[in-house]
C-alpha positions in Angstrom: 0.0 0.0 0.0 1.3 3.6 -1.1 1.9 6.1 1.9 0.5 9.1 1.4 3.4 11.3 0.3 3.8 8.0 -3.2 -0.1 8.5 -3.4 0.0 12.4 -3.6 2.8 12.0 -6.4 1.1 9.7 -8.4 -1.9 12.3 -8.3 0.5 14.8 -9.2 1.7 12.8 -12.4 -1.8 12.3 -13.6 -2.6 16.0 -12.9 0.3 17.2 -14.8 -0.6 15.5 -18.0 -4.3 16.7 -17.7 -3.6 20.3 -17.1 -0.4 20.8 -19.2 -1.6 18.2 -22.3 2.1 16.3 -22.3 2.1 12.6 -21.8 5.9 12.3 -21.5 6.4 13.1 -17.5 9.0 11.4 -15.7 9.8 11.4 -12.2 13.9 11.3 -11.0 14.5 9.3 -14.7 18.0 8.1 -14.8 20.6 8.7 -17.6 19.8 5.6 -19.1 16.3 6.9 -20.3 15.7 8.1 -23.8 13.6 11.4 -23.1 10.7 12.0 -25.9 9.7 16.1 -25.9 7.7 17.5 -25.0 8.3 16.4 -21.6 7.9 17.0 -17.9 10.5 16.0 -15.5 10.3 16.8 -12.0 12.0 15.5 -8.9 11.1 15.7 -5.1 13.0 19.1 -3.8 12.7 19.1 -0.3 10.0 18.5 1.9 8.7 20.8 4.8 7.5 19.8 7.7 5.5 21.3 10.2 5.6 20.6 14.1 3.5 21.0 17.0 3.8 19.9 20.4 7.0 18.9 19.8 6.3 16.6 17.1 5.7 16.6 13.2 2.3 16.7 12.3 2.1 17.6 8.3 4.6 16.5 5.6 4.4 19.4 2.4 6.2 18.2 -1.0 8.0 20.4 -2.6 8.8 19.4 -6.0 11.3 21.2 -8.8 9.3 20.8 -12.2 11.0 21.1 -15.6 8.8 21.2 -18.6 11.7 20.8 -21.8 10.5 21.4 -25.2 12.2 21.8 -28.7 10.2 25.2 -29.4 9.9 28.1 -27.4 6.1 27.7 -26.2 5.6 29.8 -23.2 2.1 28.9 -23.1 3.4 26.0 -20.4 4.3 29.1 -18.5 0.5 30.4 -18.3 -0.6 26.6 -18.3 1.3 25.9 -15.0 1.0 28.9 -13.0 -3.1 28.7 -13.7 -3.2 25.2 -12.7 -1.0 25.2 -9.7 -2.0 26.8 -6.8 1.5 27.1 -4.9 3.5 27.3 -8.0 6.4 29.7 -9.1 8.6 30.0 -12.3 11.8 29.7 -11.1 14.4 30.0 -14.0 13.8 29.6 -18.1 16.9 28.4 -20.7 18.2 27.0 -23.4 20.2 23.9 -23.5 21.3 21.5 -26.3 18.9 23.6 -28.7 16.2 22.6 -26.2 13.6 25.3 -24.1 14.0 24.5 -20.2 11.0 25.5 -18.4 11.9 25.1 -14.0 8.8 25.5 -11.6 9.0 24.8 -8.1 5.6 23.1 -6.9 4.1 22.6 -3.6 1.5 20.3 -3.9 -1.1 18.1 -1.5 
């Protein structure tokens, strides 16, 4: 049985392909995968915890989300900052002729 922090991701990996229309997402992939574009890559960040009565009560995953295409559509910038409550752009580049997108992402 997932825990709860495996069940929110998987809800996260369904939600990103529904909101931002790309079915390539990939979560920590290693080297050896062959990435298709457009694609979504995104990675557990940190995670932030809060504490009362001297123990932790709530676990908040915080996730860095790079959306890499081979055209420069900054539509995926509207796209995720409209779907994403506690999102942010963080950075956008070019590497290897490709667009770099980076979001950080908290998300339940």
């Amino acid at each position: 049985m997932a825990n709860d922090l495996e069940t929110s991701r998987l809800k996260l990996h369904e939600e990103l392909e529904t909101k931002l229309g790309i079915n390539n997402r990939y979560f920590q992939p290693p080297e050896s995968v062959k990435l298709k574009y457009p694609a979504v890559i995104y990675d557990l960040y940190r995670l932030n915890q809060r504490f009362a009565n001297d123990a932790p009560y709530r676990k908040l995953p915080c996730y860095s989300v790079s959306i890499i295409t081979r055209s420069a559509d900054i539509d995926y910038i509207s796209k995720m900052l409209d779907s994403f409550r506690y999102c942010s752009l963080e950075r956008v580049y070019v590497a290897d002729n490709l667009q770099h997108y980076n979001f950080i992402l908290y998300y339940l």
